[in-house]
N, C-alpha and C positions, 0 to 999 in steps of 0.2 A: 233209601237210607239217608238218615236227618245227619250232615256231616257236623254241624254246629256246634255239638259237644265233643269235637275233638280238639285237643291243644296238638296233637302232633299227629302228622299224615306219614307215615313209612311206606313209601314206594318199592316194587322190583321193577327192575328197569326191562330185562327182556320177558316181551307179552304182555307186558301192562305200558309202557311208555312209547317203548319201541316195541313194531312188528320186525323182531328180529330173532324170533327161537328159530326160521330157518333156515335164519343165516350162519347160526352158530353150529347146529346141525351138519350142516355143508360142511362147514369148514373143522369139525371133527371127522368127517369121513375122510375129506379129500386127503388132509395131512397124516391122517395113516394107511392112506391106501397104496404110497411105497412099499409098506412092509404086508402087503397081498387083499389081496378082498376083502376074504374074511374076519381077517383081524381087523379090518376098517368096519366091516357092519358088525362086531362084536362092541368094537369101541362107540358107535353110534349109536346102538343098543340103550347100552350101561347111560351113555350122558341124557340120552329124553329120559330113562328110568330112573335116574337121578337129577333132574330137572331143578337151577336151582344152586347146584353144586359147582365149587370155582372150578375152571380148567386144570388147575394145579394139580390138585386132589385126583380129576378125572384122566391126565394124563399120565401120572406116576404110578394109577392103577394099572392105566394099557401096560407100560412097563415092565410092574413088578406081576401081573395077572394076567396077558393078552396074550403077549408076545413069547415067542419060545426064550427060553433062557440063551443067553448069546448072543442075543440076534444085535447084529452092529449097528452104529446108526443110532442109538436110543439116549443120548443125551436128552434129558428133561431138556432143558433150557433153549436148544436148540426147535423141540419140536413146540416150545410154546413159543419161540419168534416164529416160528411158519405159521401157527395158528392165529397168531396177531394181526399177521399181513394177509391171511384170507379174509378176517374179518372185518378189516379198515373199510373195502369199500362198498361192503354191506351195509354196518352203521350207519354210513354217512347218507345212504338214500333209501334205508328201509320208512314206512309211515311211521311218522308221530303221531299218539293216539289225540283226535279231533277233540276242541274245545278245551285243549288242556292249560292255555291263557286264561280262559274263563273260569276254569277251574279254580285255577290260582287266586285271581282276583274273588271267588266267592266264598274262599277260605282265608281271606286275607288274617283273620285273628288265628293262624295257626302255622306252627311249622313246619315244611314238608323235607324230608330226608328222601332220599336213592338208599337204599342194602341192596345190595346185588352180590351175585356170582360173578361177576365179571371182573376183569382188573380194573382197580380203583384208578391208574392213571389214564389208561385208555378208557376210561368210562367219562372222567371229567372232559377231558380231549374232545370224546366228541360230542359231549352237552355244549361245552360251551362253540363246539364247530356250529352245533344246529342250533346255538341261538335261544336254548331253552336251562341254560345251566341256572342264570339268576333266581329261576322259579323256585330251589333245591337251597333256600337259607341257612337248614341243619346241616348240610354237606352234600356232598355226593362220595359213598364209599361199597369197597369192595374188594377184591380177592388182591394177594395172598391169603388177606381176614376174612373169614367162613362170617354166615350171616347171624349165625348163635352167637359170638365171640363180639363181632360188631355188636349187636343187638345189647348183651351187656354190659358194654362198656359204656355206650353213650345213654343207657339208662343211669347206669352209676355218675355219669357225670352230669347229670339232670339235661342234656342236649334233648333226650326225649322225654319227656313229662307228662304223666296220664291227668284225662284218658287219651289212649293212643290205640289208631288204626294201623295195621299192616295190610295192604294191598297189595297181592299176588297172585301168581298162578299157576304152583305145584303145590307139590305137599309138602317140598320141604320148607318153603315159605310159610306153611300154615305151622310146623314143628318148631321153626323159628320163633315167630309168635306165641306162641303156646306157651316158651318159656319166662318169658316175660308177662305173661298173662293179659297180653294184647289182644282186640278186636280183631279180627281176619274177616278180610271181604276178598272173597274166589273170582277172579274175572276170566273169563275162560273163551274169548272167542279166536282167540291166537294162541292159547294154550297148546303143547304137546303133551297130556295129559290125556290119555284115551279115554280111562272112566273116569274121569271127571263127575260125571252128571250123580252118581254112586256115590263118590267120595264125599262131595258136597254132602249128598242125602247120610251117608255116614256118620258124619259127624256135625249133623244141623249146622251149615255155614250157610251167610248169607252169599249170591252169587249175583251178578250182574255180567253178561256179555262185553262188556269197555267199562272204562274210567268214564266215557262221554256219558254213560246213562247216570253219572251223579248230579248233573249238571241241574243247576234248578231251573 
């Protein structure tokens, strides 16, 4: 793929920057596996099947859809500080996908943004923990703001400027894009996206294994 004609690179952050879908994984099962098993692999279910989507959204579903009505214990805001702190020391030592300095510097005429699912402060947090926030000039953003919602906004405010790539890898990253009528490159070798190989073929996406195979 010739990156050259992009004015703006739209990253997701877990499975394309960081190898970290299985740490988010984890850490939706573990924090609902007080309220029993199987509401913990229902709720783990639902988030690889919505791959992509903030915790917010995924955890207000376990809530109002999981769990029996009643069931004590179920403050929202509560169960997303225990999922913050499983994931703190994931983040901070899952891989950063290879050559992504190089990357940077061989897009230098362009600007690269983070949309994620993840929360937008603890996402900067630990960009700039690992050293790689400066890369990310458009911002780095994310949940409570959904990636359709983000995606709109900094189109309207000229922040992303075509032609513009989204790099991701699920499909709601690809629906994201879609609405903007952005480029989608599927990179799937960290993806939790089982048919993948389908979806791609589906909807003629370009796919690469890593960001490293951009690299010139």
């Amino acid at each position: 793929m010739n990156l050259s004609k992009y004015k703006t690179l739209v990253f997701d952050c877990d499975g394309v920057v960081l190898d970290s879908n299985r740490v988010k994984t984890d850490a939706f099962f573990n924090v609902a596996l007080p309220f029993g098993k199987a509401s913990a692999e229902v709720l783990k279910a639902h988030h690889v099947k919505h791959g992509g989507v903030s915790r917010y959204a995924k955890f207000a579903h376990f809530i109002e859809h999981i769990l029996p009505a009643g069931t004590a214990n179920t403050n929202l805001e509560s169960l997303l500080e225990a999922y913050a702190a499983e994931v703190q020391s994931g983040l901070l030592s899952c891989s950063v996908a290879r050559g992504l300095q190089r990357l940077r510097e061989q897009t230098a005429g362009a600007k690269w943004l983070i949309v994620s699912g993840g929360d937008q402060a603890e996402l900067n947090d630990i960009f700039r923990q690992r050293g790689i926030s400066d890369f990310f000039d458009g911002g780095i953003f994310g949940s409570p703001d959904n990636k359709i919602d983000i995606l709109a906004r900094e189109v309207t405010t000229s922040n992303i400027t075509e032609p513009a790539l989204f790099i991701g890898d699920s499909k709601y990253d690809f629906e994201a894009a879609r609405t903007q009528g952005m480029d989608f490159l599927f990179v799937h070798n960290w993806t939790e996206v089982s048919d993948w190989p389908d979806f791609v073929f589906e909807n003629d996406l370009e796919s690469l294994p890593s960001i490293t195979e951009l690299l010139a």
